[in-house]
N, C-alpha and C positions, 0 to 999 in steps of 0.2 A: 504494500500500500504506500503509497507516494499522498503526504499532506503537504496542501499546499494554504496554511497559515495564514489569512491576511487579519490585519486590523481592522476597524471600520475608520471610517471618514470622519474626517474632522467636525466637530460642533462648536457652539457659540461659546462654549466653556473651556476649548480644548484652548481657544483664539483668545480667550481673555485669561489663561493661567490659572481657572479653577479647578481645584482638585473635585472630580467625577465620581468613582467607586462602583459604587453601590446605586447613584440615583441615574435614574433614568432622563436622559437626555437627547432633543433629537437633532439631527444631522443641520450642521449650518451650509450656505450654498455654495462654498468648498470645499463640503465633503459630501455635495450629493456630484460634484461635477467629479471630483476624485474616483468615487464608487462608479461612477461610468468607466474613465480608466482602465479601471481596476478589473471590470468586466470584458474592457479590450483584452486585458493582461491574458482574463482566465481562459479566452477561446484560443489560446496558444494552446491547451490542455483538453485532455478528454476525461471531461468530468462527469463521474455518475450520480456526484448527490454533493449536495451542500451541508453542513451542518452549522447553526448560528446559534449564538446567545440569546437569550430571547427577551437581551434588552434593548430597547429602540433604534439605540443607534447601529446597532450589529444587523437588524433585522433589517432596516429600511439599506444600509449597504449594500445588504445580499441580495433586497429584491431589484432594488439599480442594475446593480452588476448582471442578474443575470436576467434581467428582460427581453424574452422577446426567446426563451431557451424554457424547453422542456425537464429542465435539472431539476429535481425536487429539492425543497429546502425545509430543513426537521430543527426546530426550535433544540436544543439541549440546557436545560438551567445548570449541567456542574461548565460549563463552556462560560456564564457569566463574569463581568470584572472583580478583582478582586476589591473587600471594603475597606475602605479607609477611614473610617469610622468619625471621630470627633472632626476631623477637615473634612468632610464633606462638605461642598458646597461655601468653602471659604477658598482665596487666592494665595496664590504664592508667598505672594508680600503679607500678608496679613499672619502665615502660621509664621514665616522666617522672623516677624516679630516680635514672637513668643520669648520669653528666656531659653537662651542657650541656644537659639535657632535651630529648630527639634529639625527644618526641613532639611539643610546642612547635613545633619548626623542620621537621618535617614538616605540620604542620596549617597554616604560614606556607606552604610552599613543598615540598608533595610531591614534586613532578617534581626539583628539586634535592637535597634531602634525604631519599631513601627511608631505609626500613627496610635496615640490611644483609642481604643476600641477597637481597631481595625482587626483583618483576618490573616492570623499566620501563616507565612508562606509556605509551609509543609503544606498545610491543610489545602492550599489553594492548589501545591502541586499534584495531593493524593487525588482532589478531582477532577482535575485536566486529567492523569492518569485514568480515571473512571472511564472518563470522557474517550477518550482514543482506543479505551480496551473495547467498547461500544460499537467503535467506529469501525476497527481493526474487524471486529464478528461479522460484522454488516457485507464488510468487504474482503474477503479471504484474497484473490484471488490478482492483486498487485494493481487495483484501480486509482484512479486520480481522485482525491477527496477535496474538495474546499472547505475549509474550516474559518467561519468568520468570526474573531472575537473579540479580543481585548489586547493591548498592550502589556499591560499588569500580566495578564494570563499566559497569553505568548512569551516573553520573556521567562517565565519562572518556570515552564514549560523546556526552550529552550536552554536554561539552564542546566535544568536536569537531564537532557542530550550529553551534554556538554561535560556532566561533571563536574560542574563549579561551582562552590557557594552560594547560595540565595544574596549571601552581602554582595557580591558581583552583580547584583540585576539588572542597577542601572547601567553598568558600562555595554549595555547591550543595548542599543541604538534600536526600535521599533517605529517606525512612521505610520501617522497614519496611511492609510490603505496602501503597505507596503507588502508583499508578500516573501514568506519565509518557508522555505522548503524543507521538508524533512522526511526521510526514511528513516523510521522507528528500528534499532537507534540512533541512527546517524542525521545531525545536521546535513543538510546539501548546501545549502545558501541562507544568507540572513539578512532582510531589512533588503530588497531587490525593490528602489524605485522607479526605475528606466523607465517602466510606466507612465511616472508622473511627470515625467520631463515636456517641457511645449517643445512642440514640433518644431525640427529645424523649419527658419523660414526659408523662401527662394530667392537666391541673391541677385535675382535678374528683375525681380517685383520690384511694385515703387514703393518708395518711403510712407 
């Protein structure tokens, strides 16, 4: 089975620096044009099914991307992002003002330093894990999967490929509607946005 990972599209909160999690957010008009893209990306691929988050922004992604395609698309809630608990829905600047600058010493070292309240990154990797043993039954037989989900998820996901620390997460670069390739257990590619690049222009056009 060949996953082919993507993020969803950017939203209004991704664009102003708020930390997302847990709430449900939906796609701003740079990440519904992205989720087009994104769906140019996937017809590079022969995809038998999609699997998505079944949070907003994952869903409305998936169904951009692949309009207009007979792919079925199957909601998964252990696929959702992971919570962030007490920052939810506060910005950047606002927790980095707290004592000690808690966002600093999570970007150093998530896995020791979460968000209060937020969800252990074990626990988030045990249900991606869920999630792809799921996936893996559906598809015995070495198919192309789209998996739409989360940043948070994908990285911690990737990680666990990888064999590296959860405190490592961040240095793992995820764009929105980037896709990341993986043959369980192997990484193939990571954070692939050639997708989102604008098209070379015509040098011969006018200004």
């Amino acid at each position: 089975m060949r996953l082919l990972l993507a993020r969803h599209g950017q939203t209004v909160w991704n664009a102003g620096r708020r930390f997302q999690g847990g709430s449900d957010v939906a796609l701003s008009d740079v990440g519904r044009a992205q989720a087009e893209a994104l769906g140019r990306a996937v017809r590079g691929y022969r995809v038998a099914a999609a699997y998505v988050s079944p949070m907003r922004r994952a869903l409305e992604t998936a169904e951009i991307a692949l309009q207009g395609t007979a792919i079925p698309v199957v909601p998964l809630p252990e696929l959702r992002e992971l919570s962030l608990g007490e920052w939810e829905g506060r910005t950047v600047d606002e927790v980095r003002a707290r004592d000690g600058d808690p966002y600093l010493a999570w970007l150093r070292a998530p896995h020791d330093c979460p968000p209060p309240g937020g969800e252990p990154l074990p626990d988030v990797c045990a249900r991606m894990l869920r999630a792809v043993q799921r996936i893996g039954a559906r598809h015995p037989n070495g198919e192309d999967v789209l998996v739409v989900a989360h940043g948070g998820v994908i990285s911690v996901y990737a990680c666990h490929l990888l064999g590296m620390s959860f405190n490592a997460l961040w240095r793992l670069r995820v764009d929105n509607c980037s896709l990341t390739v993986a043959r369980p257990p192997r990484v193939v590619s990571l954070n692939d946005t050639e997708h989102l690049r604008p098209a070379p222009t015509d040098a011969g056009s006018a200004p």
